[in-house]
Structures are given as C-alpha cells and as structure tokens.
MINUTI-59140 format. One record per residue (C-alpha): residue number from 1; residue in three letters; x, z, y. Coordinates in steps of 0.2 Angstrom, whole numbers. Layout:
N
nr/rest/X/Z/Y
NUM/ALA/X/Z/Y
...
% end
This chain:
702
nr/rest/X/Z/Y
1/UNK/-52/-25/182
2/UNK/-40/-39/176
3/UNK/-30/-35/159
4/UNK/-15/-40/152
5/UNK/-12/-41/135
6/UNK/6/-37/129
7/UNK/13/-44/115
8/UNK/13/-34/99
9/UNK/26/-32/88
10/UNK/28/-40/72
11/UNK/26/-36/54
12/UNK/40/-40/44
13/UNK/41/-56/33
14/UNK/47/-43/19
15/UNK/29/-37/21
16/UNK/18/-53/23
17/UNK/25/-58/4
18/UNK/24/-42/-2
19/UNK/6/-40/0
20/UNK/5/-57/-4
21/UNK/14/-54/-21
22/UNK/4/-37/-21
23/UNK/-14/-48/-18
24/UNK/-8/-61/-35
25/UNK/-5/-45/-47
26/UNK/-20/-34/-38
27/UNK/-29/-48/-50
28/UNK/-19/-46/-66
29/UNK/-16/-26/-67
30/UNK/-33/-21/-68
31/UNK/-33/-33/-84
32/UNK/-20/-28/-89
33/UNK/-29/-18/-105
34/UNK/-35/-35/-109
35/UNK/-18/-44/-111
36/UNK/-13/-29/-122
37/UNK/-29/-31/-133
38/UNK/-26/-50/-134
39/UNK/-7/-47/-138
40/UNK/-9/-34/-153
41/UNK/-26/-47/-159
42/UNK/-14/-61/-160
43/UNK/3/-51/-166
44/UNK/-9/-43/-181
45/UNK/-20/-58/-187
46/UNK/-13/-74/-182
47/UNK/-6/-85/-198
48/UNK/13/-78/-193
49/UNK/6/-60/-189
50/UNK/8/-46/-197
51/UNK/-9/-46/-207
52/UNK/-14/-63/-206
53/UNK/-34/-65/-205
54/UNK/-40/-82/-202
55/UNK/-57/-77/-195
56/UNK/-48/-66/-182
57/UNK/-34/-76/-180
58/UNK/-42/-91/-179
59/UNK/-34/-103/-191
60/UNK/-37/-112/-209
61/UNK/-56/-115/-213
62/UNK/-70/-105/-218
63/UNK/-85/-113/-228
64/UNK/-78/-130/-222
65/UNK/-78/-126/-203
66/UNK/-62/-122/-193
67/UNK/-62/-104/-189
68/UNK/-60/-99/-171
69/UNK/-55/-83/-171
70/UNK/-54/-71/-157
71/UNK/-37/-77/-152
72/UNK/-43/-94/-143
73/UNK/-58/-88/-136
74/UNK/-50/-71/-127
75/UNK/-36/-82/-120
76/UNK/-48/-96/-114
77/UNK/-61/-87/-109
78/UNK/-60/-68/-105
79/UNK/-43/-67/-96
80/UNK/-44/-82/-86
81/UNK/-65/-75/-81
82/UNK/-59/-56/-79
83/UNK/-43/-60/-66
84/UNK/-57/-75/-57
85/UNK/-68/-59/-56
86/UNK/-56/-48/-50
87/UNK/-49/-58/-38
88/UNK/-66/-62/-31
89/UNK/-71/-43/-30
90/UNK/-56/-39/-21
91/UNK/-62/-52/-9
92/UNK/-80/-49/-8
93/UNK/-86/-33/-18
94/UNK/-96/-38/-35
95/UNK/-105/-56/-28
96/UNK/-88/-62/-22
97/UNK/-82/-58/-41
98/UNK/-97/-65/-48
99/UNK/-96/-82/-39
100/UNK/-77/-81/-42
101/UNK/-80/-80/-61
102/UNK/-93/-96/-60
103/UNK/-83/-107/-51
104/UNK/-67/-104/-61
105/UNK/-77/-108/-77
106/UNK/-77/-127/-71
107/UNK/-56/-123/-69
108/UNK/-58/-119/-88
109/UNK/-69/-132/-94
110/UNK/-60/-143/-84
111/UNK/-42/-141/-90
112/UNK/-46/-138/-108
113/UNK/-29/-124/-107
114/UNK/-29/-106/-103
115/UNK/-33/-106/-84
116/UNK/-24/-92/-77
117/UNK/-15/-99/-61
118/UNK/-34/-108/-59
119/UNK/-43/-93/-60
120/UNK/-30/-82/-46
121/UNK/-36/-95/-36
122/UNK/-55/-101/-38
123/UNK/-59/-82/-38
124/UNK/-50/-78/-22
125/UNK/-59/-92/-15
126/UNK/-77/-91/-21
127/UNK/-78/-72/-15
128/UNK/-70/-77/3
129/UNK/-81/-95/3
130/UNK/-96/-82/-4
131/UNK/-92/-72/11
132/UNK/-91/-84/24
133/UNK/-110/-92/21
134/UNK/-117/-75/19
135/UNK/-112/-72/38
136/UNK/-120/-89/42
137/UNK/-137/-80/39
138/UNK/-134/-63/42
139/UNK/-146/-53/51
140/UNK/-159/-67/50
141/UNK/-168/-66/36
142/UNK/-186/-61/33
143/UNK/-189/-44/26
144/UNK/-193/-47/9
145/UNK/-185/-63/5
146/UNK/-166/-58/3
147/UNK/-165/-55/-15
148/UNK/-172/-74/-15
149/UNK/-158/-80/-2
150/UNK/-145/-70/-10
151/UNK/-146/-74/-28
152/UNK/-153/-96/-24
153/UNK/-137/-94/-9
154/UNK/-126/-89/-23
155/UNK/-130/-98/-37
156/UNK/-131/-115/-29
157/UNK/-114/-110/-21
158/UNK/-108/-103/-39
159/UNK/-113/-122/-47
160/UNK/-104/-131/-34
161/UNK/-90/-121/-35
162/UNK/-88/-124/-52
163/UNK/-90/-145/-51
164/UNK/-77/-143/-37
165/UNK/-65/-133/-53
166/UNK/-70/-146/-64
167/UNK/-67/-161/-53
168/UNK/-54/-156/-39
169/UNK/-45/-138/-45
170/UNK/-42/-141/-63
171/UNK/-31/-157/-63
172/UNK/-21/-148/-50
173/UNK/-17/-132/-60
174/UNK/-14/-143/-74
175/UNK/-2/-155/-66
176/UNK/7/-139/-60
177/UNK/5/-127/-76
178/UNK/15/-142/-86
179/UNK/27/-144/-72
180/UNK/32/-125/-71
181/UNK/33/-127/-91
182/UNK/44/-139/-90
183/UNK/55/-132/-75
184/UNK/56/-116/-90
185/UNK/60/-124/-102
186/UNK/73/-136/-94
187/UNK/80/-118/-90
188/UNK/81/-112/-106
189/UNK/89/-128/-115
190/UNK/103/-130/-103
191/UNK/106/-110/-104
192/UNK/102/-107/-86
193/UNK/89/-94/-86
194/UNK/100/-80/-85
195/UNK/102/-86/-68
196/UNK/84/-78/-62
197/UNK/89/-60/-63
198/UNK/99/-66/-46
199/UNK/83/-66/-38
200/UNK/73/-53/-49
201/UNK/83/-38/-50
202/UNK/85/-38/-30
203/UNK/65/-41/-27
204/UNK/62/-27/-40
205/UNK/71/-15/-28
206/UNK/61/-22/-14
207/UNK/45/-16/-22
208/UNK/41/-35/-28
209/UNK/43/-30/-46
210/UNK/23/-31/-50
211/UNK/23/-46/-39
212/UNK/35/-56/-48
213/UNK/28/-47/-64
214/UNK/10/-50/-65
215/UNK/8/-62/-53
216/UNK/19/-76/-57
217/UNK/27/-72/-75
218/UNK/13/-65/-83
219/UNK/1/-81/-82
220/UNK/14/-93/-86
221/UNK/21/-82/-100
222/UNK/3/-80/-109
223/UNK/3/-103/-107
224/UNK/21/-102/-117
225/UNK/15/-87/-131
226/UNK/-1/-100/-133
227/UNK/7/-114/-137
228/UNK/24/-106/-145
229/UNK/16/-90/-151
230/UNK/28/-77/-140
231/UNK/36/-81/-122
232/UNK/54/-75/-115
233/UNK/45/-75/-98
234/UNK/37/-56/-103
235/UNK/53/-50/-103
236/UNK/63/-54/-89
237/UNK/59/-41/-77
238/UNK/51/-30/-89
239/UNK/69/-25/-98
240/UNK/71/-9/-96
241/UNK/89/-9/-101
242/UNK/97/-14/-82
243/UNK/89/1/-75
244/UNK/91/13/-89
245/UNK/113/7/-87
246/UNK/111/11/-68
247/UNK/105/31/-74
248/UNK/118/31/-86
249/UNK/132/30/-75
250/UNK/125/42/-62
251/UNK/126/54/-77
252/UNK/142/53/-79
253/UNK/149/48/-63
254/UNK/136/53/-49
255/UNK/137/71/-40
256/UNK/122/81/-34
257/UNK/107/78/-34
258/UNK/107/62/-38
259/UNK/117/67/-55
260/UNK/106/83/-59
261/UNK/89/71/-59
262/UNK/96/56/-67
263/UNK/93/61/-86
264/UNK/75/64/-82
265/UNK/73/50/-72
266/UNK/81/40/-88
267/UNK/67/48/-98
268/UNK/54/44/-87
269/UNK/59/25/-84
270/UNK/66/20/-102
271/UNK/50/29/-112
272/UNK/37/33/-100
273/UNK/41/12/-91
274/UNK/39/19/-76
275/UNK/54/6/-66
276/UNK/53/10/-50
277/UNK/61/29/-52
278/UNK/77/21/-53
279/UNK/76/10/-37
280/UNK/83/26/-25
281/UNK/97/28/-35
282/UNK/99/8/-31
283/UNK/98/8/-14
284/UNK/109/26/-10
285/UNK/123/10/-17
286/UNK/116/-4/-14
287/UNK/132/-12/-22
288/UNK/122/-6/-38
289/UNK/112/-21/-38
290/UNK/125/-31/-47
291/UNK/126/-19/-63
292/UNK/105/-23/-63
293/UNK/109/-42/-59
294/UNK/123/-39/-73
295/UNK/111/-31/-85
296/UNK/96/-42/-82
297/UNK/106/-56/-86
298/UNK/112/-51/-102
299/UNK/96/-45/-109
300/UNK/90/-62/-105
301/UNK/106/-73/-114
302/UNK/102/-66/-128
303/UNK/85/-67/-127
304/UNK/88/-86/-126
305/UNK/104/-88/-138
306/UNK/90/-78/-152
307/UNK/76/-88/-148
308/UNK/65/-69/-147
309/UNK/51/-66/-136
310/UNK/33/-56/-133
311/UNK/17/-59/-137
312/UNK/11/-51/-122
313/UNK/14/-42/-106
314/UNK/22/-25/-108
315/UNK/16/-15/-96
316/UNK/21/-3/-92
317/UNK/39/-5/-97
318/UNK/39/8/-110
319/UNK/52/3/-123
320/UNK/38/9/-133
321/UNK/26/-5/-125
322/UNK/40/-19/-127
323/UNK/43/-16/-145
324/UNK/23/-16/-146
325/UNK/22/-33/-141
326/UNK/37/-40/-148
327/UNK/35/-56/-159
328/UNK/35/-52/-180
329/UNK/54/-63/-178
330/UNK/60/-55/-164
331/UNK/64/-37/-164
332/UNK/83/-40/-170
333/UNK/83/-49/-153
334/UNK/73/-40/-141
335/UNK/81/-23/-146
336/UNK/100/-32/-144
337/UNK/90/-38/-127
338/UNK/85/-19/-122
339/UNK/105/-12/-127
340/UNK/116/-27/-122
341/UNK/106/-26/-107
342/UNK/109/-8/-104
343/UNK/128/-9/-109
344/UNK/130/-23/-97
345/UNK/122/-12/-82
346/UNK/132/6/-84
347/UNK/149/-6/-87
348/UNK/145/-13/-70
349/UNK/139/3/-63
350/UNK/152/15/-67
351/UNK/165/3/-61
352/UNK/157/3/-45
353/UNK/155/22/-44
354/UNK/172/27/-49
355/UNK/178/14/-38
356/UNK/171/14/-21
357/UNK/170/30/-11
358/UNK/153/39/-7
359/UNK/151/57/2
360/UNK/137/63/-8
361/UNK/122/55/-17
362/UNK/112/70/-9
363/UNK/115/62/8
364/UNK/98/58/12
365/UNK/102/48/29
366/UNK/116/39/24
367/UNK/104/34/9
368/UNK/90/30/22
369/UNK/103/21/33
370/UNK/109/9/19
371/UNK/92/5/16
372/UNK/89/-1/30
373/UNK/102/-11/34
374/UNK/99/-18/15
375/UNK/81/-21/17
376/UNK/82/-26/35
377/UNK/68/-16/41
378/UNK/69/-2/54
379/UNK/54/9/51
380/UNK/46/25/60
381/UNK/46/35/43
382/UNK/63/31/40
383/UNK/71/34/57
384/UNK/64/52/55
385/UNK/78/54/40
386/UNK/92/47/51
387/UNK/101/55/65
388/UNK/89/45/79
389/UNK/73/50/72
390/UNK/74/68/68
391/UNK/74/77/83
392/UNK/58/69/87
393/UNK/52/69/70
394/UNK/56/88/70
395/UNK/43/90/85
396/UNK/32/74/80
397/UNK/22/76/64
398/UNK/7/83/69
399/UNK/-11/77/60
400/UNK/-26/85/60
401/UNK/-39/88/45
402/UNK/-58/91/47
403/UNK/-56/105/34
404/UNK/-50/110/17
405/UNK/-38/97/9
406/UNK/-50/93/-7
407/UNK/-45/74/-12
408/UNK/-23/69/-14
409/UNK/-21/52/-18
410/UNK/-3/45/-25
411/UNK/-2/26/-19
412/UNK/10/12/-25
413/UNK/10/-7/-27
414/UNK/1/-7/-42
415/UNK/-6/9/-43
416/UNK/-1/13/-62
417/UNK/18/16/-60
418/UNK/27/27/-49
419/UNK/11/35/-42
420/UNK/5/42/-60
421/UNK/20/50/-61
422/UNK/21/57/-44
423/UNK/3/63/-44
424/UNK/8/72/-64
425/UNK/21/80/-54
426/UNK/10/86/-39
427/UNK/-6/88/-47
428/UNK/3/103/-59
429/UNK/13/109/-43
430/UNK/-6/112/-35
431/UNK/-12/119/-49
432/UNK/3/131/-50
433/UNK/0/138/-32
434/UNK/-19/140/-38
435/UNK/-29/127/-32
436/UNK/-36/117/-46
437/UNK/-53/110/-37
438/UNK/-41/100/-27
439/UNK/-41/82/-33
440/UNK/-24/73/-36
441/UNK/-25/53/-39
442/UNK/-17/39/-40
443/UNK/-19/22/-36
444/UNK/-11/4/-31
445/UNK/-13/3/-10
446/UNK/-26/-13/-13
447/UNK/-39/-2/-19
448/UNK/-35/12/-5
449/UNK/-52/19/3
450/UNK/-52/29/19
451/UNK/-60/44/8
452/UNK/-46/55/8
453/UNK/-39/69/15
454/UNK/-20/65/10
455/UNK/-11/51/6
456/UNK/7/51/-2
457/UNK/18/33/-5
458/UNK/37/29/-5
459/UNK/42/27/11
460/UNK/46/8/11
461/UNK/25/6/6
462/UNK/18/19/18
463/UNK/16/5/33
464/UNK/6/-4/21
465/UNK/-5/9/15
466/UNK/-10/17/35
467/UNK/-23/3/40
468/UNK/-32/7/25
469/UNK/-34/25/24
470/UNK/-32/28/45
471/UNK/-41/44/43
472/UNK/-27/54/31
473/UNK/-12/64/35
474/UNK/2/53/27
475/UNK/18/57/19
476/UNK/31/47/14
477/UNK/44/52/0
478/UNK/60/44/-7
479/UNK/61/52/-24
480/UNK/45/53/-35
481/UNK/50/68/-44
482/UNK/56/82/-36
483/UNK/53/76/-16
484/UNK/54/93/-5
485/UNK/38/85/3
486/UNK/29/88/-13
487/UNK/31/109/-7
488/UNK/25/105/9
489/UNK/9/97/4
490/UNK/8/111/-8
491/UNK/8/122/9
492/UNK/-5/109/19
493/UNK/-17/113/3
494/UNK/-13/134/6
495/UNK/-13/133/24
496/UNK/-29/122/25
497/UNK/-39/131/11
498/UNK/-37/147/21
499/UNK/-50/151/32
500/UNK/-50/145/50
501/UNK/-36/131/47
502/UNK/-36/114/53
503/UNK/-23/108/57
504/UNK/-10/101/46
505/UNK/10/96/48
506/UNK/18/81/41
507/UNK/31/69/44
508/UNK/19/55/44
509/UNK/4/64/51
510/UNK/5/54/70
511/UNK/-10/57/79
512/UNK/-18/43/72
513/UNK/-20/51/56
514/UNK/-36/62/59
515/UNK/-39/66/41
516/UNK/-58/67/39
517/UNK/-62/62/57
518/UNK/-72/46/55
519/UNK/-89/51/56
520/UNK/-98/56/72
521/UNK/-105/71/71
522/UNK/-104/89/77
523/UNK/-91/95/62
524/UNK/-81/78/63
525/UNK/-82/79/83
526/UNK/-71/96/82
527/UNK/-57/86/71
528/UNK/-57/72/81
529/UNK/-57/85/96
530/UNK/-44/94/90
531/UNK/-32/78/87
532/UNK/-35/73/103
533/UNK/-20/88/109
534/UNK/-12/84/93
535/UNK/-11/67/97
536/UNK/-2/71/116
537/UNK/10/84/108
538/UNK/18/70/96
539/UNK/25/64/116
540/UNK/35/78/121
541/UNK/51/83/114
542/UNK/48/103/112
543/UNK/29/101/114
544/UNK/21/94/98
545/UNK/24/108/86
546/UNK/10/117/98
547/UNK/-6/115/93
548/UNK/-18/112/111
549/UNK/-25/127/114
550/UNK/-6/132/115
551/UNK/-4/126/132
552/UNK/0/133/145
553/UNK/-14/143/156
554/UNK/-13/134/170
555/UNK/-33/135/173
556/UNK/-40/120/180
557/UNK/-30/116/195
558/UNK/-17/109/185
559/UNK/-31/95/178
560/UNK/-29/82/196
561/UNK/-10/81/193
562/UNK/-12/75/175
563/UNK/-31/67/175
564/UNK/-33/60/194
565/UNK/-49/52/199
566/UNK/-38/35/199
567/UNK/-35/35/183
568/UNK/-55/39/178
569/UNK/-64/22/175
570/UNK/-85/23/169
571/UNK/-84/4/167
572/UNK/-70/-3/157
573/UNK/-70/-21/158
574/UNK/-60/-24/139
575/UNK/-69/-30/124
576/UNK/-54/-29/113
577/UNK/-45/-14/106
578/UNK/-29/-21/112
579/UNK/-36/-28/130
580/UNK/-42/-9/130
581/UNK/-26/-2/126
582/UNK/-18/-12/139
583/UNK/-31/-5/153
584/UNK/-26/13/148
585/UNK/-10/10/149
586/UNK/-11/1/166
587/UNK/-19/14/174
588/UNK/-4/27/166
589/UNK/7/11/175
590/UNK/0/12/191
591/UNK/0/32/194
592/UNK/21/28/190
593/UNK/19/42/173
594/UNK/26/26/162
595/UNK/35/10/163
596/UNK/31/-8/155
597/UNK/41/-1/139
598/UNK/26/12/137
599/UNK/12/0/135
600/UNK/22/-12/121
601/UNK/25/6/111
602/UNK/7/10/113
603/UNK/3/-6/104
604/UNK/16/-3/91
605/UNK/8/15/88
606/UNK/-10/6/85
607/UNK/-2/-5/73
608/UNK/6/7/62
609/UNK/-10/18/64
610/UNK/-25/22/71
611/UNK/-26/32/86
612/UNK/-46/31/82
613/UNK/-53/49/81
614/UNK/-73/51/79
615/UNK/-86/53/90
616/UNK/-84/36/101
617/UNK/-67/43/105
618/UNK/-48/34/104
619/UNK/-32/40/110
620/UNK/-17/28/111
621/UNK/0/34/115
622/UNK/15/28/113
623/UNK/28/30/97
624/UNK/40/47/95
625/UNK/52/35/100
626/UNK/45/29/116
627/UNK/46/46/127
628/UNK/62/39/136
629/UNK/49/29/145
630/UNK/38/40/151
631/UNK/41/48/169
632/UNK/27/62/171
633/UNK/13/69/160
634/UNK/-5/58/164
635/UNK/-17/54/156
636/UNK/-31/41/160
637/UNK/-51/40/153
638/UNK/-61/25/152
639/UNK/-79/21/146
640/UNK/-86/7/137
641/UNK/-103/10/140
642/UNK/-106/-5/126
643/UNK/-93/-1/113
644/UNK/-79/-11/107
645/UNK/-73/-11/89
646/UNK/-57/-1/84
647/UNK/-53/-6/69
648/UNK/-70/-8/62
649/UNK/-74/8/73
650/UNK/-86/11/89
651/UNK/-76/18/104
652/UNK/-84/21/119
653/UNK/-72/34/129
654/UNK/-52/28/126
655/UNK/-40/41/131
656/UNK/-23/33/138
657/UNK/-8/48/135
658/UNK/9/51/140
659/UNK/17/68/141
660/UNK/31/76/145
661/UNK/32/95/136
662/UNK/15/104/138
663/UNK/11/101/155
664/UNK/-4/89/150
665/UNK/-9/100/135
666/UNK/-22/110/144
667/UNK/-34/92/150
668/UNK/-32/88/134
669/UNK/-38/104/127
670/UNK/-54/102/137
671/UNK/-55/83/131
672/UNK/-56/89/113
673/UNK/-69/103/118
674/UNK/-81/89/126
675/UNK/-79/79/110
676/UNK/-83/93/99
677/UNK/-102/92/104
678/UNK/-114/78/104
679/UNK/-122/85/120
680/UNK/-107/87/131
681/UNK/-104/68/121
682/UNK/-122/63/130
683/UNK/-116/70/144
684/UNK/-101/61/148
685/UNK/-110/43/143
686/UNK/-124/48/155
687/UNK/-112/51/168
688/UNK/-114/42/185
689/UNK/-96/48/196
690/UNK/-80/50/192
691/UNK/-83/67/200
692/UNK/-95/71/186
693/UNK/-82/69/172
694/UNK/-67/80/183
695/UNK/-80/92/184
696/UNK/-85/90/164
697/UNK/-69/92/160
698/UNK/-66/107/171
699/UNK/-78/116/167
700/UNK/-76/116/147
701/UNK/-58/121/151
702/UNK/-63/135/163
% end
C-alpha cells in the first residue's frame, strides 16, 4: 500500500536557539564549581589579592625560578579540558569526552591563551567525529579484539584531533577571541555597553539567561579577568538588581496573588540567585521588560563609569555569590551596580503599574494569553490555561503509570536554578502527605533520562523536556513556588501508592506519556495496555476522564463498527514511524471516521510526545485540539511483522484512533487486554487472517 507522508509541523526558531544556547552552557554549568574555585584562588592569592602568595598566585620568583601558581595552570589547562570533556560526553558518553579533551589540548597548545570558545567546540566535535567512525565498524568486529579497536580507534583519532587544534582550530579561536575582545572593549571606551541589556534582559525572560550566561559571556569574561584581573562581562546578566526592582513594585503596587508571593520570591531571587522566579511576574506585564532593560542598564553604567568587575562567574546569582567574586577594588562599585540597578528597575515598574490598567495578576489566562502573544508561540500546555484549551484540557489529561510514582524530577535549562527550588518546595510537600521514599530531583533538561515516573518543568520548557523522558506523566507549572499543580502531583503520589492504582491525571499526561511503560514485558505490557484506552479517551470531549474499562457494555457487536476488517492490515508496507502514522491514518481516512486535518494533527501529537506504549505496541491519535476533525469513532491496527523504529523503540502492532465520546472505548479495552500478556502478544504476530485478530480481539473483551 502506497504512503503519503504529511508534512509535520515545525519547531519554533525560539526553540532551535534555545537548545542551541542550552547545548553551549550544558558545557560550562556542570564546571561551574571550577570557575568558583579558580575565582576565590586568584581573588585570595594573586599579587593584588587579598593574601597575596606568590607560589599560589603565581607571581615574583622563588629560588630564582618564576613561580606558576595555580592560577595560570587552572585557567590554561583544567577549564578549558573540563568544558572539552563535557562537551564531548554530552555528545558521546565518556569516549566522546575523552577524545574531546585530547583534541582540544592541541586548541590550547596551539593558542598559547585560555581556550575556552576552542574547547566548546573541539569537544563537541571529537565526541560526534568519535561517534561517527565507531559506527563505521560496528557490529563487525571479532570477539576479543574490541578493546584493541576501541582504545588504537580512539587514540589515533584523539592525536589527529589534537594536530588539527594545533594547526587548523587554534588560529581561528584566536583570531576571534581577540576580535570579540576588541568589539568589548570598543564597547566599553565609547560607553555603549549599557546598550546590551536591550537584548539580554528580553532573552532572560525567554529562558536564554544560561544561554547568554555561561555560553557566551562566561568564556569571554574569564579571557578579560586573565589579562585585566576581573571582567564587567560576569556581571551583566547576573545583576540581580533588575529583577529584585521588578518584585518591589509588585509589593507595593501588585494585587493578589501575584502581590502576596512577591516578597518571598524577592527572597528567593536576591539571596538564594535563583533569577528565573521573577520571570512570570514579567510576562503577566510584559510592558515590565523596560523597568529590567532600565535596571540592567544602570547596573552596567556604573559598572563601566567605576571601572569594577568580578573575578569569576557568580552563579548562581546570589548577592552573596556576586560579592564573593567581586574584585579587591570593586565592591564600592559592584554594590552601587546591585542597588542603582534595583532603583532604576522599581522606578520603572511602579510607573508602569500604577499607570496602566490590569484586572488582576491572578488572572492566570490573561497571563498565559500575553505570553503568548509576547513570545510568539502557541503551545498545547498553554492553550489548556486559555479559554480554547480548557474544555479539552478538562477531559484530556489522561497518563498512565506502571505503578507507584517512586522517582519526581524538577527540570529546567540549567538544572541548578528554578528546579532546585521547585523540587525544595515539592519534595517537603511529599513528605508532608507522608511519603518520604519518593525521590524528588532536579536537573537541567540535557541530562534528562527516560527513568522517571514524573516530570515537572515551566511551561514554556515542557516541549523540550517530552522527547526525552516520552515515558513520564508531565506537568507544566507557571509559578515555582506555590503552583496548585504541586497538590495535585502530591495527590498522583497518594492515589498511585494506594493499592490497585494505575492511573494517573495531569494536564500534560497525553497518551503518550506512559510513565514506566517502556520495557516489554508482562508488568509493563499492562501499563502500556492500559494507555492504550487512555490514549483514545484524550479524543472525546466527555469521554477522557473515563478510564477504559469504563466504557460502555456494548459486548462485542459493537467491535465491527469501530475496528472493520478494512481497517486491519497483517502486513504494513511503512518503514518509518511517520510513513506508519500516515498508513494508520489512511485507513481511519478511507472508512470517512477523519478528514486530511486528522493525520497532520496525528503527526503534531508524535512530535510533542510519544504515543509509543510497550510491548511492540504505538497508538497515534491526534491533538485535544483536533476532535473537530474527526467524524466517527474507528480505529485501525497494522502489523509490522519486521519492526520499525519509534523513536529508538520497536513497534510491530501501531493502533490508528479517533473517537467520538466512549463509543470506541470498549475495542480498545480489549486492545489493552491483548497487550497485557506476551502470549496473547505471540499470538497476534503469529496471526495468518484478519479474521483471526477480530476474533482475538473479541474474545478478550467477551
């Protein structure tokens, strides 16, 4: 049978730099104890430091030889060698880092300057060039000689690597690391770097704040504190003064909610660093951007007009941490940065409060909607907060669990900021309720596995964090410390630690969220199973608070008009998961249950999130929002009697969906019943008719 694959829908350019930006600081966060270790070394011991050491420091002469220090070396050698690893890990597990590391020591050599920008990119590219000639011989290699392959493969690699640093990379990033320091300091002499906070401030809103950060000011910052002993660059998006302004004036102008939480999220921002805890209190006024902008660009004029700076990243951006790595000459300067900063910031926000008008900060979709229409981005999470999303959202939200939720993990960009504090707040919240076995983490969507049970992430992250961790119920939340979705994971946990309970309701728990439901196997099979009417009710607009043995009784005589023997096929032709979708949702085409809209939404589903549920078994469906294009209940089964990948996945048996209510609930009942045993699984891939699958189905069900 022909296929025709329909366009699917694209991710935002929002997105695309954002994990770009997330990928560049995903090298320098997990370092970043190093650049505090490095910053307090040289504030402490350099010749201008506090305790000047020479042998620490690494100036004056000791026995007639120049002392080194630890300064030089750390700079030179560690960081630059620690982010090449990183990056290469991140790439290609431990040999992507080790060949990383090797062929950014030629970068080092090479330039003869710290080798930062060099090292984000020879580590990237020895782990994915690492990679790439693995694949060459895998599979083909004689038991008993891979560990000679592996380690010769990557160490002849590793050395040419590091002659193509020397010889090619290093002149480059040189060329460029002097250029971006001269573009800074051209900045700085003709007092225009107070301009940048246009550009920063809104990209910290937009969850680029780690991006910009870590990934681009951190490594040209540490060049500047090397050669000038402390850099400006450290503090122009770390200030916490602009936000700190922006939580003032909600105090004293704001009204519910939003005016109640505003001292602790002062507290929480200005001494804990945590930034992005003011960011919803931006974008429920977006106007608000100006008072940051306002703020930010008065903490960095007088950063300039003092001539003050850091030794080192602060991170987080603790006013504690910025007065930690403040240069011995700067404090006057850095702490007029921090409160002109802040002035500058309420000023402009209380003007904007008082006058323009606002309803109520506790609007929760009129905050959504202006978020949207700020960031440009309409997304399935947050059209569940708006007045078009939440009837559907209301009926929609249906995941399913393999068993007790026993592992929570809190994710953000960099996995150090707003998802500690969210997972302090939820992890006493369980605790509270009496659970303390269930694990509550935290940690930057990068490093997201697809181990756990729930997933939680701001709503403007959750698209990024579902292709990772396609196994988990998701929730999105818009306020890190007192989110009403916090109670109702707290329920989940009850609900699911009770005996008997399975199935778990939240509103990012589509269908394709099967928490646990990833292996094949008799225990998974029943999850996956399970999901299988979970997955059809998220279609129907009364139906999907029903869980499938709900349906209606209908015995099996109902089965024909939902699963027809047209609509059965034992030989799919697809070898893709989308050319698969596309035949499921051709034969749902051809019995007239859905029009052309249905199969594009189907794809948009699968891109947001897995519809892939255990035991050889997908179910793609459409979106919440797609029911307008569904006609009538049907469903449609094909087998792949070679397997095609899902997302890394085997599926043999893909189930198309649409329903309309419960009227399809009760085949998929018996679906989820044939999937829950590996012998009724046998079975159906040993079957020879498409009578013997009605009949299969039929019988489970009678």
């Amino acid at each position: 049978m022909a296929t025709e694959t329909v366009a699917k829908p694209r991710t935002s350019a929002r997105v695309h730099v954002q994990k770009f930006g997330t990928f560049l600081s995903g090298m320098i966060m997990p370092n970043i104890g190093a650049f505090i270790a490095w910053g307090l070394i040289t504030a402490l011991f350099i010749e201008k430091g506090w305790f000047p050491v020479p042998q620490l420091g690494g100036f004056g002469e000791t026995d007639g030889v120049a002392n080194t220090g630890l300064v030089g070396p750390m700079i030179t050698y560690l960081l630059p060698l620690l982010i090449a690893y990183t990056g290469g890990r991140m790439v290609y597990d431990v040999r992507g880092g080790v060949v990383g590391a090797i062929g950014t020591m030629g970068v080092i050599v090479g330039a003869g300057i710290p080798m930062f920008i060099g090292a984000m990119i020879m580590g990237p590219l020895g782990g994915w060039t690492m990679k790439k000639i693995d694949s060459i011989w895998d599979g083909k290699i004689r038991p008993g000689f891979e560990m000679l392959v592996n380690n010769f493969s990557a160490g002849i690699w590793g050395a040419l690597l590091a002659m193509l640093g020397f010889f090619g990379i290093a002149p480059v990033v040189t060329a460029f690391s002097e250029g971006a320091g001269r573009v800074v300091q051209f900045l700085v002499d003709n007092g225009l770097l107070p301009l940048t906070s246009i550009f920063i401030e809104p990209a910290k809103v937009l969850f680029l704040n780690n991006a910009i950060n870590h990934g681009v000011l951190t490594p040209l910052g540490v060049q500047q504190s090397l050669e000038q002993g402390k850099s400006i660059l450290f503090l122009l998006e770390a200030n916490p003064g602009p936000g700190l302004g922006i939580l003032l004036a909600y105090m004293f102008f704001g009204r519910g909610a939003a005016k109640a939480s505003a001292p602790g999220a002062a507290i929480i921002h200005f001494l804990g660093g945590i930034h992005e805890i003011y960011f919803p209190y931006v974008l429920m006024r977006p106007l608000l951007i100006l008072a940051a902008i306002a703020g930010g660009m008065t903490g960095i004029a007088t950063l300039a007009i003092t001539g003050s700076g850091l030794v080192a990243p602060a991170a987080p951006g603790s006013i504690f941490a910025v007065l930690a790595q403040t240069s011995r000459d700067s404090y006057i300067g850095v702490i007029l940065a921090v409160l002109l900063a802040t002035a500058a910031s309420f000023l402009v926000a209380s003007v904007i409060m008082k006058t323009t008008k606002h309803s109520d900060e506790v609007d929760l979709n009129d905050a959504t909607s202006r978020m949207e229409q700020m960031k440009g981005k309409k997304s399935s999470v947050a059209s569940t907060l708006t007045g078009a999303g939440a009837g559907a959202a209301a009926g929609g939200g249906v995941g399913v669990l393999a068993g007790p939720v026993r592992n929570i993990v809190f994710a953000c960009d960099a996995g150090m900021g707003s998802s500690a504090m969210g997972a302090s707040v939820l992890r006493n919240k369980i605790k509270a309720a009496g659970f303390p076995d269930v694990k509550v983490t935290n940690a930057a969507i990068a490093n997201l596995r697809d181990d756990y049970d729930v997933v939680i992430t701001h709503q403007d992250l959750t698209e990024r964090a579902k292709p990772a961790t396609s196994s988990a119920v998701h929730y999105s939340v818009d306020n890190f410390m007192s989110s009403p979705r916090y109670d109702e994971i707290v329920e989940l946990v009850r609900e699911s630690n009770s005996e008997g309970a399975v199935t778990a309701e939240g509103p990012d728990a589509g269908a394709g969220s099967p928490g646990g439901a990833s292996a094949s196997g008799p225990a998974t099979a029943a999850a996956a199973g399970a999901g299988a009417g979970a997955a059809a009710a998220s279609h129907g607009a009364h139906a999907a608070d029903a869980p499938a043995d709900a349906a209606p009784a209908a015995g099996t005589a109902g089965a024909p008009e939902i699963l027809a023997r047209e609509s059965v096929v034992l030989d799919g032709s697809a070898t893709t998961r989308d050319a698969a979708i596309d035949e499921a949702g051709r034969l749902l085409l051809a019995r007239g249950a859905v029009d052309e809209g249905y199969i594009a939404a189907m794809h948009e589903r699968e891109e947001s999130v897995s519809t892939y549920m255990g035991s050889f078994l997908a179910i793609p469906h459409g979106t919440n929002a797609a029911k307008d294009h569904i006609r009538k209940s049907a469903v449609s089964v094909i087998r792949y009697p070679q397997g095609i990948d899902w997302n890394g996945k085997q599926v043999k048996f893909v189930v198309g969906v649409a329903g309309v209510n419960n009227e399809h609930l009760h085949i998929l009942s018996s679906i989820a019943k044939v999937f829950t045993s590996k012998e009724q699984v046998a079975r159906l891939e040993a079957a020879t008719s498409v009578d013997e699958v009605l009949e299969l189905f039929g019988k489970v069900n009678a």
